[in-house]
C-alpha positions, 0 to 999 in steps of 0.5 A: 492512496499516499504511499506513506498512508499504505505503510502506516495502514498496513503496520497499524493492521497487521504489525503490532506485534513486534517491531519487526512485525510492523516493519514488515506490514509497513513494507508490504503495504508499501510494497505495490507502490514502490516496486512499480514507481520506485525506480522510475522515482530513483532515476528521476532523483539520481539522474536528473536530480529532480523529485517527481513529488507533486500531487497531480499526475504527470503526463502518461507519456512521462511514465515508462511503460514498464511502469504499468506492466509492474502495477499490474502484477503488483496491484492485482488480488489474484497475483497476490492469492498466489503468493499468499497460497504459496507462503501458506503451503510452505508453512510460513503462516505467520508471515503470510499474515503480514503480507496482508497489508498488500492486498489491503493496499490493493482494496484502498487503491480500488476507491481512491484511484479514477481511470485517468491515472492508473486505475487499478486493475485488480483482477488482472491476468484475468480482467482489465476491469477496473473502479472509476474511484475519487483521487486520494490527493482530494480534501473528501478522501485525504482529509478523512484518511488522516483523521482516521490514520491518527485515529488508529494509531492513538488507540494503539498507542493507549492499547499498549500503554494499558496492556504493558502497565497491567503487565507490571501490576 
């Protein structure tokens, strides 16, 4: 899936709030994504002056291997489960459900990733084991994920707008 398309699932799922609630959720369900291509993005940007912004997947030999070492941790539920026990037993239990968009993130990718280009492995340390899944950049998956991120954003809108006029009644 589109990195914009995590944030927005992950704001719209676990962020509505407050806005600083959906920020949050929107960065966590960006978070995966752009720990692991967003200095490699950086670089290419800053150094060369190029936006690596194309669809279709580079060459595996154009990616630093670092990269895949961070999608690993960043795309794994079982990383993730330590992190939300460790921020459930410090207490912090309110962001701890923000952080929810993150696994969400790895629960789409699952699908919408193929193992041509980094499948991903969300049971890593334990297992490489990865889903053969449809590209996200395909119409049959892109097309629906729009509509549907359209969707879920007008009925929250209409949600609140309904919830804050009883509010002044």
């Amino acid at each position: 899936m589109d990195i914009l398309s995590h944030g927005l699932y992950g704001g719209v799922t676990f962020g509505r709030k407050s806005r600083w609630d959906y920020w949050t959720a929107f960065l966590f369900g960006i978070g995966p994504d752009l720990l692991a291509f967003g200095p490699l993005f950086f670089v290419s940007f800053f150094i060369s002056g190029s936006w690596p912004g194309h669809v279709e997947p580079p060459s595996a030999g154009m990616i630093p291997a670092y990269v895949s070492s961070v999608y690993s941790v960043t795309h794994s539920l079982i990383i993730y489960a330590v992190f939300f026990a460790l921020l459930w037993w410090l207490g912090k239990r309110h962001f701890a459900h923000l952080t929810l968009a993150w696994p969400l993130h790895i629960l789409v990718d699952i699908p919408t990733h193929s193992n041509v280009f980094f499948p991903t492995p969300f049971l890593w340390p334990l297992s490489h084991f990865s889903v053969n899944g449809m590209q996200w950049g395909q119409p049959v998956i892109f097309i629906p994920n729009v509509i549907l991120l359209l969707c879920l954003y007008f009925y929250w809108f209409i949600h609140r707008k309904r919830r804050s006029s009883h509010s002044r009644e």
